[in-house]
VOPAGU-2260 file (C-alpha; in pm, 1 decimal, decimal comma):
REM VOPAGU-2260
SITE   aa  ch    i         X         Y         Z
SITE  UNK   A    0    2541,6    1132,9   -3429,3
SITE  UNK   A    1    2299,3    1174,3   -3166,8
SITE  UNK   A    2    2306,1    1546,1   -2978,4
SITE  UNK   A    3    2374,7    1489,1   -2636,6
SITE  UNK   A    4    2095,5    1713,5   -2471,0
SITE  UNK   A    5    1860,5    1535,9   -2668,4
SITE  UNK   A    6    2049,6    1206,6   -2485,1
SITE  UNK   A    7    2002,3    1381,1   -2152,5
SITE  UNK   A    8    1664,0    1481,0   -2166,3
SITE  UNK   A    9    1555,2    1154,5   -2238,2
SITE  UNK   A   10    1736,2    1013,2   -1909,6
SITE  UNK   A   11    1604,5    1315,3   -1708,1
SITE  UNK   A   12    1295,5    1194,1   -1632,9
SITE  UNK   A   13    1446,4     873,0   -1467,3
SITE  UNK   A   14    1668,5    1072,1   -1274,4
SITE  UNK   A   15    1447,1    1276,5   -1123,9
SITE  UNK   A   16    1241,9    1020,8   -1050,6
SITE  UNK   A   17    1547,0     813,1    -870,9
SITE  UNK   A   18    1576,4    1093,5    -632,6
SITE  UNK   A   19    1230,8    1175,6    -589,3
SITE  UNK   A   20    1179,9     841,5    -485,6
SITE  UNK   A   21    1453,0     788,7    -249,3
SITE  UNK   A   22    1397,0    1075,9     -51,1
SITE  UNK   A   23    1043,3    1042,7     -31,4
SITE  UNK   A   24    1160,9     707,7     114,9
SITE  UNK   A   25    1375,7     850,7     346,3
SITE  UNK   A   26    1114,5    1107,6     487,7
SITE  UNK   A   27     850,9     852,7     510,9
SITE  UNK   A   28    1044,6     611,4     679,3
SITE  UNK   A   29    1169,8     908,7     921,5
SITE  UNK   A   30    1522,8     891,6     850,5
SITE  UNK   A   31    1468,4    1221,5     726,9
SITE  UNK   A   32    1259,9    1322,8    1048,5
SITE  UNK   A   33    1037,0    1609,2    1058,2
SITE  UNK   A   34    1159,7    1924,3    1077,1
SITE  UNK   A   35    1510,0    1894,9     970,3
SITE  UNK   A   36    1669,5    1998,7     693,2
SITE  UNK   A   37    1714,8    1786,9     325,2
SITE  UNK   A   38    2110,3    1802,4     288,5
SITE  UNK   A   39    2206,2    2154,4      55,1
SITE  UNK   A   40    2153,1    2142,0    -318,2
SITE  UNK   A   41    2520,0    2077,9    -412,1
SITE  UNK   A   42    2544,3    1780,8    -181,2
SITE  UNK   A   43    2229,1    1633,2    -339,1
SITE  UNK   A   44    2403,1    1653,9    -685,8
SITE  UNK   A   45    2713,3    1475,8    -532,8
SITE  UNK   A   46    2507,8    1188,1    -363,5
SITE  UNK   A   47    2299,0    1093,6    -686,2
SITE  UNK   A   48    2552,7    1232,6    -944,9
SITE  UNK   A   49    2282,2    1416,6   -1111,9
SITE  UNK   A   50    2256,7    1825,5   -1194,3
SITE  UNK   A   51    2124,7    2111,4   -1003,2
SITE  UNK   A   52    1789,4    2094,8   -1269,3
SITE  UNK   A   53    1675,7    1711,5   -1156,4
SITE  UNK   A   54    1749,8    1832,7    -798,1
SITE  UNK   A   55    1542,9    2125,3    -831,7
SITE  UNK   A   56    1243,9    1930,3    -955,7
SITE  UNK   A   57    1253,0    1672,0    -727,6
SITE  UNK   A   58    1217,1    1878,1    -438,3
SITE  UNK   A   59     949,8    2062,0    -626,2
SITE  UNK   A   60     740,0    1724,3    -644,4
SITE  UNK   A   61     812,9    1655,3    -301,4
SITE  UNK   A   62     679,0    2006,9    -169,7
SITE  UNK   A   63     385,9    1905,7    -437,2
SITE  UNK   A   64     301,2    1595,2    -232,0
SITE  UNK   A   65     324,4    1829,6      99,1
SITE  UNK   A   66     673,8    1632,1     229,8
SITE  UNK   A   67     876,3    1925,0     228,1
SITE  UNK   A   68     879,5    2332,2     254,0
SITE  UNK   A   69    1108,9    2512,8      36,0
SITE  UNK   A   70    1175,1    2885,8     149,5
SITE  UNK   A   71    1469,1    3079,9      10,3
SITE  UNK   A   72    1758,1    3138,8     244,7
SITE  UNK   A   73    1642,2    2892,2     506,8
SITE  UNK   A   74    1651,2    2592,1     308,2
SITE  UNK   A   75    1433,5    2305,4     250,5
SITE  UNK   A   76    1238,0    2145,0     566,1
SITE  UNK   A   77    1053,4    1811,4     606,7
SITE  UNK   A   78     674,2    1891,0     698,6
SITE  UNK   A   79     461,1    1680,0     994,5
SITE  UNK   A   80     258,4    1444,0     845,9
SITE  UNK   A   81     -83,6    1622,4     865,7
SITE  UNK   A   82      55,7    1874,9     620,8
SITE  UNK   A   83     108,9    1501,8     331,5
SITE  UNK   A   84     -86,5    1403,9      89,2
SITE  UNK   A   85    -181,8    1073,4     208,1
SITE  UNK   A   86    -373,9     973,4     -71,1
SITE  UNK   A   87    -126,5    1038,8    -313,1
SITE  UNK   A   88      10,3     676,1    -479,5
SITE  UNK   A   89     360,1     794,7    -409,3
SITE  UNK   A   90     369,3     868,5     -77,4
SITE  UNK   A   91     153,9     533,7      10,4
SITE  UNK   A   92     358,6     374,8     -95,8
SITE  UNK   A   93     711,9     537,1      80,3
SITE  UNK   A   94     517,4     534,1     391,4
SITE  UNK   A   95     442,4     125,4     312,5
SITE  UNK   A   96     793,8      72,1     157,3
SITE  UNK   A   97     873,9    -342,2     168,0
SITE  UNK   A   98     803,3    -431,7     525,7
SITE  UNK   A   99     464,1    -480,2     670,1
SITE  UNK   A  100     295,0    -151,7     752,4
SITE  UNK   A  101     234,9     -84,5    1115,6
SITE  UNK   A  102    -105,1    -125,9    1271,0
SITE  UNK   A  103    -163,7     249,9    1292,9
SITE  UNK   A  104    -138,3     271,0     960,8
SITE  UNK   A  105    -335,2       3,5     838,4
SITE  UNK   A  106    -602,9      89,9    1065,9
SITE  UNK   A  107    -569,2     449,3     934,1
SITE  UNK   A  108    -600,4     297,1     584,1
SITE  UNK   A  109    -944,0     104,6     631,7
SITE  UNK   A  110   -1097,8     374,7     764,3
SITE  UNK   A  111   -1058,5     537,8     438,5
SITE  UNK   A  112   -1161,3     241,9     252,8
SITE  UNK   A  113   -1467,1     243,0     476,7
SITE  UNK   A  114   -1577,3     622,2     393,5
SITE  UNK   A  115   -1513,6     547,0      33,5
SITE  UNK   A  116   -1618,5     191,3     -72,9
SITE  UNK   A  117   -1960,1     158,0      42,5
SITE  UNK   A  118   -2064,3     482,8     -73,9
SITE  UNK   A  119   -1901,2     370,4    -431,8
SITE  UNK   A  120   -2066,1      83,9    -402,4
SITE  UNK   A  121   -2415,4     229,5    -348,8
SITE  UNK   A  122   -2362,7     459,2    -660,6
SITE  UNK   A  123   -2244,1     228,1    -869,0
SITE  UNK   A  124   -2576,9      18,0    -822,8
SITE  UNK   A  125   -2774,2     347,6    -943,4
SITE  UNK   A  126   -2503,0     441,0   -1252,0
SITE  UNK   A  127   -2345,6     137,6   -1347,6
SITE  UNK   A  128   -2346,3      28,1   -1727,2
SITE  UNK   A  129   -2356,7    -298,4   -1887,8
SITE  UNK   A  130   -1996,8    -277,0   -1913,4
SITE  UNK   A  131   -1946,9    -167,4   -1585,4
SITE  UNK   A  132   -2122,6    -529,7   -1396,1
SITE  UNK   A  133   -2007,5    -746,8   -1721,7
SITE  UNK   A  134   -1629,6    -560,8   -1509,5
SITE  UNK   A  135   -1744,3    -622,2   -1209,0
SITE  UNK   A  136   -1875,2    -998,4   -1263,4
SITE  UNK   A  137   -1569,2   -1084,1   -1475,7
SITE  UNK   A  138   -1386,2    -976,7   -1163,1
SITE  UNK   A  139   -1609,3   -1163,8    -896,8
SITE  UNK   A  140   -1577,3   -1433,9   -1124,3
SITE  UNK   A  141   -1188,0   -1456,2   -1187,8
SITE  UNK   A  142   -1124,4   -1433,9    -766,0
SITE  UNK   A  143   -1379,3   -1723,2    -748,0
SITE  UNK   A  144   -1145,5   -1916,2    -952,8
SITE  UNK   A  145    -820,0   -1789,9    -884,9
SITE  UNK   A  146    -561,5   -2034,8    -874,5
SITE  UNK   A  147    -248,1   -1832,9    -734,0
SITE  UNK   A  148    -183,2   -1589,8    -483,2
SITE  UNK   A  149     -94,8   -1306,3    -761,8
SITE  UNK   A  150    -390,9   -1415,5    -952,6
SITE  UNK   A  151    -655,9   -1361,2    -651,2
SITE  UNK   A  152    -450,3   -1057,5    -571,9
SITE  UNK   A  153    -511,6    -894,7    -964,3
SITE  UNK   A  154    -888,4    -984,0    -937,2
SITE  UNK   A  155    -982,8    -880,5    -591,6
SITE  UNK   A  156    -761,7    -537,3    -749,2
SITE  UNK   A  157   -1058,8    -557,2   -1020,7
SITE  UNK   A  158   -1314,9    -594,6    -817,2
SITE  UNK   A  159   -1239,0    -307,3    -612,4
SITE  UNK   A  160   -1163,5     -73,9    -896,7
SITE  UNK   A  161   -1455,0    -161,4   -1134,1
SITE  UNK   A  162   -1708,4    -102,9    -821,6
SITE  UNK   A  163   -1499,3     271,6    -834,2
SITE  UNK   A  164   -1522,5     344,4   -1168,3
SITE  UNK   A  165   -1879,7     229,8   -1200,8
SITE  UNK   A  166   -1949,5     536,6   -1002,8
SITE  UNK   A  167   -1897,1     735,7   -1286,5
SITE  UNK   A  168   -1782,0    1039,8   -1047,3
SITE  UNK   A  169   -1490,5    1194,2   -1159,5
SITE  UNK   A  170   -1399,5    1284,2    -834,8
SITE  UNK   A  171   -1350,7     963,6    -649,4
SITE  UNK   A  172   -1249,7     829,6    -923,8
SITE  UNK   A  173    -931,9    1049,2    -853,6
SITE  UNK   A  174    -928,8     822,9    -552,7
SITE  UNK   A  175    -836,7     519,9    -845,4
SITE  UNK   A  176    -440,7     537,6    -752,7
SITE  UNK   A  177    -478,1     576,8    -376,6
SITE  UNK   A  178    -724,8     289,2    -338,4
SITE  UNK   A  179    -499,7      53,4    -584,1
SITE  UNK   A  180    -213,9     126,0    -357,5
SITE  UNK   A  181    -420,5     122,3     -14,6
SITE  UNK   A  182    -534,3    -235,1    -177,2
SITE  UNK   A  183    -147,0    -334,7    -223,0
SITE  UNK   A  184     -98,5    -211,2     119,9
SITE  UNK   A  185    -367,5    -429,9     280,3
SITE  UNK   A  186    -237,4    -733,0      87,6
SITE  UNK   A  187      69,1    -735,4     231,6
SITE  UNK   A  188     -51,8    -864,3     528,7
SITE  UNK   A  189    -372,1   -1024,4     366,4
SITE  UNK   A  190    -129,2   -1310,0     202,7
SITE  UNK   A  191      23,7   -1453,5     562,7
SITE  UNK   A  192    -367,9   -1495,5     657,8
SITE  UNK   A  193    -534,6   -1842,2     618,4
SITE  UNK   A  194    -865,9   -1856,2     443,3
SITE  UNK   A  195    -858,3   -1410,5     373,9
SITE  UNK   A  196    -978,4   -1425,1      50,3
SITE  UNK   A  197   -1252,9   -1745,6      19,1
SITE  UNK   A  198   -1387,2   -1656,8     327,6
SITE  UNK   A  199   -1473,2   -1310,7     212,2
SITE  UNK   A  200   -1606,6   -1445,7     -88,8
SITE  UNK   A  201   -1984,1   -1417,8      -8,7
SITE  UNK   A  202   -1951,7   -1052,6      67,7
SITE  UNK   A  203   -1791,0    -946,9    -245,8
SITE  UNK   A  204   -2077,4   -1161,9    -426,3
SITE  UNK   A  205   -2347,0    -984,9    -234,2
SITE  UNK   A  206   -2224,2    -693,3    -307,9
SITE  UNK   A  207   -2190,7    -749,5    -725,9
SITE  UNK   A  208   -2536,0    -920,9    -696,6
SITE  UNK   A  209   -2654,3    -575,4    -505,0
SITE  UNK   A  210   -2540,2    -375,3    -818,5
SITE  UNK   A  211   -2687,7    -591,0   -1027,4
SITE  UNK   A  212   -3006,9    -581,4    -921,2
SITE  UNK   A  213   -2919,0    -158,6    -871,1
SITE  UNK   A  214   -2983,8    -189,4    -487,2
SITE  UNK   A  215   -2773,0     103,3    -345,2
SITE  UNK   A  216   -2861,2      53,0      13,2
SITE  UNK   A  217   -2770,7    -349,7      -0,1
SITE  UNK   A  218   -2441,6    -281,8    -212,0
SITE  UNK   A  219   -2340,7     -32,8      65,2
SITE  UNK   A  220   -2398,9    -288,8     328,6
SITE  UNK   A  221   -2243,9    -582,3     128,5
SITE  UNK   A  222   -1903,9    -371,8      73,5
SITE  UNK   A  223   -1931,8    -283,2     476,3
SITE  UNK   A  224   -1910,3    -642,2     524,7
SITE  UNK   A  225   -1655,4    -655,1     290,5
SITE  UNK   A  226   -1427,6    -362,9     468,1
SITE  UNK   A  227   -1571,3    -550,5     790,9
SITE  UNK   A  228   -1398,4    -875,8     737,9
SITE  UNK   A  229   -1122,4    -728,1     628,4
SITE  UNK   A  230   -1064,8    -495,1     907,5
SITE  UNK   A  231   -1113,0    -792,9    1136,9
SITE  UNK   A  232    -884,9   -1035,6    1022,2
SITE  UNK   A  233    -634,2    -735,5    1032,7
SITE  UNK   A  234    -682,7    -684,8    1380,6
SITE  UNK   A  235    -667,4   -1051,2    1458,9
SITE  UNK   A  236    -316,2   -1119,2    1263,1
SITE  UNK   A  237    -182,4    -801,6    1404,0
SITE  UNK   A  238    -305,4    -896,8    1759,3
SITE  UNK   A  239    -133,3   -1262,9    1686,8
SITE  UNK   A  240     147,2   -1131,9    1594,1
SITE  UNK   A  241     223,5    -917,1    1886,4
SITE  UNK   A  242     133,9   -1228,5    2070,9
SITE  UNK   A  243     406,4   -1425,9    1938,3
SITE  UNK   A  244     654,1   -1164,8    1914,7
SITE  UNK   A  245     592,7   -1120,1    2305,5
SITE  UNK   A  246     632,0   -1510,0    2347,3
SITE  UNK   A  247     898,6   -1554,5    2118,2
SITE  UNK   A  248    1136,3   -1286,2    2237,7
SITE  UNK   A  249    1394,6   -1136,3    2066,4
SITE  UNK   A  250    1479,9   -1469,4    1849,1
SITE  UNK   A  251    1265,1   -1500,7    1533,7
SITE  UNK   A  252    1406,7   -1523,4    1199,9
SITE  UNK   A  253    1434,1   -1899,4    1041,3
SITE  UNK   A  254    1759,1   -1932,2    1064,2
SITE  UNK   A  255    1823,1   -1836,0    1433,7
SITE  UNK   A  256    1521,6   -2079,6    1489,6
SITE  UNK   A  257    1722,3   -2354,0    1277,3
SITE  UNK   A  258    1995,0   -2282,9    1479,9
SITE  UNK   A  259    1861,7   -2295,9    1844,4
SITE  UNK   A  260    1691,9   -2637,0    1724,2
SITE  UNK   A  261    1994,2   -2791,6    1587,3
SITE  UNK   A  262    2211,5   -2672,3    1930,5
SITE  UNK   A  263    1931,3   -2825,3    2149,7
SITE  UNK   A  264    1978,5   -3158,0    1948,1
SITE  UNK   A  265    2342,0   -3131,7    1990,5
SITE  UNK   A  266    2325,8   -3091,3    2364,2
SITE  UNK   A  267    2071,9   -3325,9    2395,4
SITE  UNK   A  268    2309,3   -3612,0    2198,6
SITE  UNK   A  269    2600,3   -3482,9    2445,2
SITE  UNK   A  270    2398,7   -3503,7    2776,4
SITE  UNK   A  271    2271,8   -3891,6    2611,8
SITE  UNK   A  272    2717,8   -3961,6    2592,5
SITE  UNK   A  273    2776,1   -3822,1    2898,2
SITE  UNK   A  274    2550,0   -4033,5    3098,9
């Protein structure tokens, strides 16, 4: 028969993580806004039906991540942003959660890549192995051939993250989970732009051929042209977007569309009877 604490600490982990995530969720999306108060411990272990200990350590990986400050007898507090860590995977992600991210935030994100990148770039054309361009080719050479939107997505991924670890720094290669989420982040909005990727082909190639060749100063400026692109067809989607929303009013799902059209027909056929 199976001991039942051994059953429960195998589930713990889950747990904790179930309510780690959803708060973090709810703090990054400010329904938990800054400042207040995360509901007492006991109502916690009603809400998720969990025990005081997977409480407990959720909050502790929150206040880990800088969300939240725990002080006994004035309970636990949601922190202003400066105080999160913004790199962490986790909390990129809450703050992204399944809509696309606003444009503070993605123009907040590409500065980062732009501090980052190039200078990994220009590294990795002094330190990079064998391995590490046969990586970074393979990777070129699988976006130059991608077939699929979750196929170009995995490469350009790749690409990115071979060019990191070629650096051979063990310190931004900490940066490895940020910049794989800050690249998920990015693609949200990169998919619903024509032409994002194969346009932005050349750069990427410049910038593999630059590491090749262990040219730091042209593998910086290739992967500026990269972030460059990028950071331009950002603002141009986001600045479309606004555009439409402004011209489209309130109306814009699918369906309501579907439905104004089909109404317009109808009154159109009604006006044709009347007359």
């Amino acid at each position: 028969m199976a001991n039942p604490k051994s059953a429960d600490k195998r589930v713990k982990p889950g747990r904790i993580r179930n309510v780690l995530t959803t708060l973090g969720r709810e703090i990054a999306q400010d329904r938990i806004p800054v400042g207040a108060a995360l509901p007492p411990e006991p109502d916690l272990e009603t809400r998720f039906g969990v025990g005081r200990g997977v409480v407990r350590e959720a909050i502790k990986t929150l206040a880990a991540k800088g969300l939240v400050s725990v002080r006994p007898r004035h309970g636990t507090h949601v922190l202003p942003r400066s105080e999160w860590s913004l790199l962490d995977r986790d909390v990129l992600s809450w703050l992204v959660g399944k809509d696309e991210p606003g444009r503070d935030l993605l123009l907040a994100i590409q500065e980062v890549r732009s501090i980052i990148e190039p200078a990994a770039a220009a590294l990795a054309a002094e330190r990079a192995t064998k391995n590490d361009r046969w990586r970074i080719n393979a990777a070129l050479a699988a976006m130059e051939t991608a077939q699929d939107q979750a196929s170009t997505i995995a490469a350009d991924k790749a690409f990115h993250l071979a060019i990191l670890d070629a650096t051979h720094n063990p310190v931004l290669q900490g940066f490895r989970g940020a910049i794989d989420t800050i690249l998920s982040t990015v693609f949200i909005v990169a998919v619903g732009s024509a032409g994002w990727f194969r346009d932005n082909l050349p750069n990427h190639a410049a910038a593999a051929r630059a590491i090749e060749s262990g040219d730091a100063e042209k593998a910086r400026i290739a992967m500026e042209r990269v972030l460059g692109y990028t950071k331009f067809k950002l603002s141009s989607r986001k600045t479309a977007t606004a555009a439409e929303r402004r011209s489209a009013g309130p109306t814009t799902s699918a369906s309501t569309k579907r439905a104004v059209v089909k109404k317009a027909g109808v009154s159109k056929k009604k006006k044709r009877q009347a007359s």
